[in-house]
VOSE-512841 format. One line per 5 residues: their letters; for each residue y, z, x of C-alpha. Coordinates in steps of 0.001 Angstrom, whole numbers. Layout:
BEGIN
a	Y:Z:X ~ ...
This chain:
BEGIN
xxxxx	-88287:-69382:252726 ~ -84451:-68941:252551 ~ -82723:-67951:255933 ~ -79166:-66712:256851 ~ -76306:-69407:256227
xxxxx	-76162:-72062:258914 ~ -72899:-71144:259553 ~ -73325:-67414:260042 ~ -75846:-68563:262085 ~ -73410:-70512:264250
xxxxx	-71087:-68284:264790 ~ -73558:-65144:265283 ~ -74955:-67073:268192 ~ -71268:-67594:269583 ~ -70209:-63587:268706
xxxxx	-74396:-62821:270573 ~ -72977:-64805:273855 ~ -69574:-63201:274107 ~ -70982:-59559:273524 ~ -70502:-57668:277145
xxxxx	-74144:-55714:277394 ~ -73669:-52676:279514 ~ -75898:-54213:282671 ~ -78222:-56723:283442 ~ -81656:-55461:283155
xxxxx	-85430:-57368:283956 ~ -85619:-58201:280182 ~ -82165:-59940:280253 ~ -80778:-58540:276736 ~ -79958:-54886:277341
xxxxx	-79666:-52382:279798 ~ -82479:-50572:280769 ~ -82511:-46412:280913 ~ -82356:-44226:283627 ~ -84146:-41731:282660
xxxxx	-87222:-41056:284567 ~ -89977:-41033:281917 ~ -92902:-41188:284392 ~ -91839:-37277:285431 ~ -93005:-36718:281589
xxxxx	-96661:-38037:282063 ~ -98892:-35315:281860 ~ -101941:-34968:284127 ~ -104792:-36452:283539 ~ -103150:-38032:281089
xxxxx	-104717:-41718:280216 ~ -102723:-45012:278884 ~ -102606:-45583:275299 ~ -104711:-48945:274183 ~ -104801:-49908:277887
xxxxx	-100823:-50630:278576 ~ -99206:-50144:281774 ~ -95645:-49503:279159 ~ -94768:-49607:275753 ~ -91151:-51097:275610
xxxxx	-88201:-49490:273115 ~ -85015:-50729:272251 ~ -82359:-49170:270648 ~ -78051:-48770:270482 ~ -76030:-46309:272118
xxxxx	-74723:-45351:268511 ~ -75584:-41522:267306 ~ -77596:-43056:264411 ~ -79937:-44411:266669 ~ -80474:-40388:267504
xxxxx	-84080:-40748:266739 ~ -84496:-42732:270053 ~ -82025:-40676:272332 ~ -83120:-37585:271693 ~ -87258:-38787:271743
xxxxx	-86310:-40168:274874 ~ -84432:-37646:276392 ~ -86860:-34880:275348 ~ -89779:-36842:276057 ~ -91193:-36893:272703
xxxxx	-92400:-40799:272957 ~ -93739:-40182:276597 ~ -95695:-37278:275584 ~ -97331:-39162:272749 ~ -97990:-42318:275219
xxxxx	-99841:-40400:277991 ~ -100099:-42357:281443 ~ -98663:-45339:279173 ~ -94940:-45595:280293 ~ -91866:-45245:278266
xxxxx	-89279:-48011:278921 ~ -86604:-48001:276999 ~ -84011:-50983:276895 ~ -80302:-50020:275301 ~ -78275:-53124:272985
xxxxx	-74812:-53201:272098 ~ -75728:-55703:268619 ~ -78555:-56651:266568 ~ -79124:-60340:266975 ~ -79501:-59264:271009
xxxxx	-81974:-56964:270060 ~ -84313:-59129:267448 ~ -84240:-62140:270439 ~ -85416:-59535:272631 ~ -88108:-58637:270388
xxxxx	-89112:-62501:269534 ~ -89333:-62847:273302 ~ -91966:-60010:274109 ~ -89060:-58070:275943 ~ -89045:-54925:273822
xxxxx	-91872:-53926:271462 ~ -90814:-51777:268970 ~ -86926:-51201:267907 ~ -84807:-48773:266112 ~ -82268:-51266:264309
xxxxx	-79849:-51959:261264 ~ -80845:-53001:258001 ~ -78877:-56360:258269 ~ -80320:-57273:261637 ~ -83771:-56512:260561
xxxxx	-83496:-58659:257119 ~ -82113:-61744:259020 ~ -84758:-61564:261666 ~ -87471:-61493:259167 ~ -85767:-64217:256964
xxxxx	-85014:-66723:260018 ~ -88608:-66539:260846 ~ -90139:-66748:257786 ~ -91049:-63227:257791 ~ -93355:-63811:261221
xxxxx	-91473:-61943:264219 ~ -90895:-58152:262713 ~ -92371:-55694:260091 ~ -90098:-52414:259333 ~ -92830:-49786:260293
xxxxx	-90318:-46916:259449 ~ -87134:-45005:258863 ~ -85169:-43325:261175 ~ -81587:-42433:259655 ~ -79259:-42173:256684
xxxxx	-75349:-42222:256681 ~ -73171:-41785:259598 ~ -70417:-44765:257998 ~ -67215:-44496:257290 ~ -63699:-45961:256617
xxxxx	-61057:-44727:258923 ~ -58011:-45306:258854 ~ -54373:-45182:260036 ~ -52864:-42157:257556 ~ -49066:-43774:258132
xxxxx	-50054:-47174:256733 ~ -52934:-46180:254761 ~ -52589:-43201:252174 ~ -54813:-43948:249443 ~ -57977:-46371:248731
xxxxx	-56265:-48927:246849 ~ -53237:-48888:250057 ~ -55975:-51142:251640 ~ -55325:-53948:250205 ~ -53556:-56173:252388
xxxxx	-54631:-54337:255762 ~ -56470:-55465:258949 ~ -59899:-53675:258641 ~ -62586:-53766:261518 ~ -65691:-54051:261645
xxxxx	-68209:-54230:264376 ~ -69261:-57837:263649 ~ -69908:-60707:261329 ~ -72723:-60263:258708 ~ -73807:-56759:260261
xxxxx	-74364:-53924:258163 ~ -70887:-52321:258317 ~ -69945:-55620:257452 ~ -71736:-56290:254728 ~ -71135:-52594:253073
xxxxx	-67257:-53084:253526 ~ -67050:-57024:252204 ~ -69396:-55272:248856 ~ -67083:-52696:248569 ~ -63935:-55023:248925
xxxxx	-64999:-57405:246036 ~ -65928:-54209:243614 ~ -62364:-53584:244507 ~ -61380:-56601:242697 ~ -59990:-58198:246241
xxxxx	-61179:-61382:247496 ~ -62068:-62330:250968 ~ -63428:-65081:252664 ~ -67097:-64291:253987 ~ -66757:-66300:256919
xxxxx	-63106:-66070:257681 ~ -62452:-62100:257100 ~ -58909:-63733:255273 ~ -58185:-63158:251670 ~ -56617:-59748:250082
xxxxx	-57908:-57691:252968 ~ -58306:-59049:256735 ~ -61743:-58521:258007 ~ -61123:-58010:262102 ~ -64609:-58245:263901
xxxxx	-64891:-56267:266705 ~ -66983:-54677:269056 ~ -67250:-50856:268236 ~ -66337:-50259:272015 ~ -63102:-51599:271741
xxxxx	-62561:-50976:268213 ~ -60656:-47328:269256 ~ -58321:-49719:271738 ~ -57489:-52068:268802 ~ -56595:-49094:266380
xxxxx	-54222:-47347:268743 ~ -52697:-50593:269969 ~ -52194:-51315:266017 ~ -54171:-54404:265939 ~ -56287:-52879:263078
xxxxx	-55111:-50348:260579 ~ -58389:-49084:260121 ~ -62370:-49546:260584 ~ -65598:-48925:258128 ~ -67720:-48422:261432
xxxxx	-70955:-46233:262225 ~ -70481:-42565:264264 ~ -69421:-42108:266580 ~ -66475:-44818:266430 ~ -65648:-42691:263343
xxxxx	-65314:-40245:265217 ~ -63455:-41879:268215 ~ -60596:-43159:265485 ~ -60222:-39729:263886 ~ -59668:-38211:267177
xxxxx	-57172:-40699:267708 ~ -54985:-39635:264849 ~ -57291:-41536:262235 ~ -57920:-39909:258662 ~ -61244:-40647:256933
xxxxx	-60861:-42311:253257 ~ -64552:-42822:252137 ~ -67687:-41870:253497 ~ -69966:-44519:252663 ~ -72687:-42084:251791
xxxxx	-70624:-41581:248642 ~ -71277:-45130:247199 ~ -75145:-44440:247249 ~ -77414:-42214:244414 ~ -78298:-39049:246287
xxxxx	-76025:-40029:249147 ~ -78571:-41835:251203 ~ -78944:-45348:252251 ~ -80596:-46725:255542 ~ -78652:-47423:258462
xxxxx	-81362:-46847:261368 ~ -84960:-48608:260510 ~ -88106:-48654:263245 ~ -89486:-52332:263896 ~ -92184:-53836:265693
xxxxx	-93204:-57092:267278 ~ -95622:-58611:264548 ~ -98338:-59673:267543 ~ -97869:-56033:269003 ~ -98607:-54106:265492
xxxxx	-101691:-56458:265780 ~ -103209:-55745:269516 ~ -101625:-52528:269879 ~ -101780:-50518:266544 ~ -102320:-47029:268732
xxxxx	-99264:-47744:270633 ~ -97720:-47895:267707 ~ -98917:-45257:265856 ~ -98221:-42936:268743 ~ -94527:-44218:269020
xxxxx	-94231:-43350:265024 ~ -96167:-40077:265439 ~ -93501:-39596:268523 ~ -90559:-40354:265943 ~ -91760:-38287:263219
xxxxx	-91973:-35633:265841 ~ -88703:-36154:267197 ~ -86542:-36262:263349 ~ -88742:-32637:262582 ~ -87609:-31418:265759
xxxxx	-83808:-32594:265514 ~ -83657:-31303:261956 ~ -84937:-27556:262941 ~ -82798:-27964:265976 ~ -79628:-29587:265539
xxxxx	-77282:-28340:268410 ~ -80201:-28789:270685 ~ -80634:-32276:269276 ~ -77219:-32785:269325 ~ -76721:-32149:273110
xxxxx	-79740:-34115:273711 ~ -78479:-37099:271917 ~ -75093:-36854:274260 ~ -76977:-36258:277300 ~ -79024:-39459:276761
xxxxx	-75816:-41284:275778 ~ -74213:-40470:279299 ~ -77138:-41263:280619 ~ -77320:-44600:279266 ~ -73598:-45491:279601
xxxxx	-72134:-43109:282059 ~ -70109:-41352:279728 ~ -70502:-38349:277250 ~ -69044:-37487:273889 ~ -66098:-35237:273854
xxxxx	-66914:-32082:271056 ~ -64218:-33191:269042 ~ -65747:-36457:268330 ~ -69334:-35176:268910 ~ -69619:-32446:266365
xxxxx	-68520:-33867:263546 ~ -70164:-37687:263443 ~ -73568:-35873:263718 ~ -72883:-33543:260865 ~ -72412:-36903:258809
xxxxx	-75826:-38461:259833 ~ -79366:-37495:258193 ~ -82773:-38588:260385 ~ -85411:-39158:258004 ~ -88643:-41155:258288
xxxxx	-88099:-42038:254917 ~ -86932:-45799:255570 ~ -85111:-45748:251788 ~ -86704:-49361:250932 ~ -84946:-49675:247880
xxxxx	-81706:-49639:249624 ~ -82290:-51957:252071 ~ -83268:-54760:249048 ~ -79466:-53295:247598 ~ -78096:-53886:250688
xxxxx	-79937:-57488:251108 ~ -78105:-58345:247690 ~ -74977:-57743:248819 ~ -75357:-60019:251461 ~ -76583:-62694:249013
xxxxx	-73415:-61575:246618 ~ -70791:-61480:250274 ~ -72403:-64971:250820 ~ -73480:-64572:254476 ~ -77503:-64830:252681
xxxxx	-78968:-67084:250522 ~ -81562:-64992:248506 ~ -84258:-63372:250954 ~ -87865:-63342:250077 ~ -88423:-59729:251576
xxxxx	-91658:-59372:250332 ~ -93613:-57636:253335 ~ -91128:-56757:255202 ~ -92507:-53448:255811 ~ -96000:-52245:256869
xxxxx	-95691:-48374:256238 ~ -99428:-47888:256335 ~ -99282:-45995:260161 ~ -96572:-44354:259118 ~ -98229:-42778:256162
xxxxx	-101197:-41884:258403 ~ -99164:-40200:260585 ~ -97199:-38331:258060 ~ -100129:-37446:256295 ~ -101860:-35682:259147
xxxxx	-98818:-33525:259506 ~ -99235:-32233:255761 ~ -95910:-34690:254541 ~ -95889:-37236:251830 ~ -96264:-40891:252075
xxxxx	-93036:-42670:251753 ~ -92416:-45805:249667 ~ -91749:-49656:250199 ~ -89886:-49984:246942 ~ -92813:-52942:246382
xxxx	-91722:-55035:249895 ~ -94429:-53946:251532 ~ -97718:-56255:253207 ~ -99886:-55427:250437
């Protein structure tokens, strides 16, 4: 079974122990919630497939507004009964997927890149995608003085949040269909790839360490209000506009012992995306109240309003993206070529979906079966 580049793999574990998490928590790779889920339970209410707590992981990024706003509104608790929410917030991927390997979390709402090299480095043992959760919510930013038209990019300091992620992938793709060349590993070549953290990514634009960013929302956001002008909207590059950025995985083992946890966490989510989509300022505020909740600090409107007009929740996990976005990994040459066959197990998902009168979704063939 081919697995990420030793290389990448070197340095990703380098980049994983130099990435600040926002505390310490009991599981040791993110910070735990606040929130105070076990006000939620419901009387009487009685645990779901015998466990004390189902554990969730997710970023403190707006596309991971699936999560915030089902945990700030209680959607997942709801669906749990006397079976505790407890959610765990990541600033990366790779932190995440060890956290899942290790039993720490049990189900995640992650990237497409993380989620493809956790099922490739294991031999597609530690995660299945069990569903989608977003689409868009990318974009290149950049400095309008330097910067004043697409092909002006060549031979400027672009960041992204980190080696071989998603944003990093999408931008190398869209570099070499630019005709530039640029060195995977490196970032050098006809455009400088700068990896950085998206919490510091705003600092290294105004200091003018970068002249612009192809980053998720809100750092979009955060570099527009700083004087930053948006040159492509990655939803542009895909048919129909969509392509996955947020999926929903599980622990292999816990799909196995625990499918009614599970289905009642993807029942919660499917809940949660029809609620945000007939509710969108509600969601919206939701979404920022969990955010300050989680790192002390709300969104400002200015940067609020518009990087959640740019993101779509679906439960549609657009498989046949992913596999695009797995080739241009392979084509960047931070992959050798991924067997992704049964990567996902939609089959709750489905169920759940089809109980609430909605059609099935698709696995574009990578499914278990």
């Amino acid at each position: 079974m081919p697995a990420i580049r030793s290389t990448l793999l070197r340095r990703g574990t380098a980049a994983l122990a130099a990435l600040p998490l926002l505390a310490l928590a009991a599981c040791g790779y993110g910070s735990e919630s606040q929130d105070d889920n076990s006000a939620k339970v419901a009387a009487g209410a009685e645990k779901t497939d015998g466990l004390d707590s189902v554990k969730i992981g997710y970023f403190g990024n707006l596309t991971h507004g699936t999560a915030l706003v089902g945990v700030q509104k209680g959607f997942f608790q709801k669906e749990l009964g006397a079976t505790e929410v407890k959610p765990a917030v990541f600033n990366a991927g790779p932190s995440e997927i060890e956290a899942l390997n290790s039993g720490s979390i049990d189900i995640g709402w992650i990237g497409p890149s993380p989620a493809i090299n956790g099922y490739t480095k294991s031999n597609g043992k530690s995660l299945k995608i069990i569903g989608g959760s977003a689409s868009g919510g990318v974009k290149l930013v950049v400095n309008p003085d330097k910067v004043k038209s697409l092909k002006d990019v060549k031979g400027k300091r672009i960041a992204t949040p980190q080696l071989g992620n998603t944003q990093d992938v999408a931008f190398l793709n869209w570099a070499a269909e630019q005709g530039w060349k640029v060195d995977a590993q490196s970032g050098k070549g006809d455009v400088t790839v700068v990896r950085t953290d998206n919490k510091i990514t705003p600092d290294a634009y105004r200091s003018g360490s970068v002249d612009g960013a192809w980053v998720p929302e809100p750092t979009a956001s955060k570099l527009v209000a700083e004087g930053g002008k948006v040159l492509l909207d990655e939803s542009a590059l895909w048919p129909d506009k969509k392509f996955v950025i947020t999926n929903i995985i599980v622990r292999q083992g816990f799909l196995k012992e625990h499918p009614k946890a599970v289905e009642a966490v993807l029942k919660a989510a499917v809940e949660t995306n029809k609620w945000i989509n007939a509710h969108p300022d509600e969601a919206k505020a939701a979404a920022n109240k969990q955010l300050a909740t989680d790192s002390g600090k709300a969104l400002s409107a200015n940067v609020l309003d518009p990087a959640w007009k740019s993101i779509r929740f679906t439960d549609d996990p657009l498989a046949a993206t992913l596999d695009t976005e797995a080739r241009h990994a392979v084509k960047a040459g931070l992959l050798d070529k991924p067997d992704l066959k049964g990567i996902y197990d939609l089959t709750i998902l489905n169920k759940v979906l089809k109980a609430e009168g909605e059609s099935p979704v698709d696995d574009a063939g990578l499914g278990s079966s």
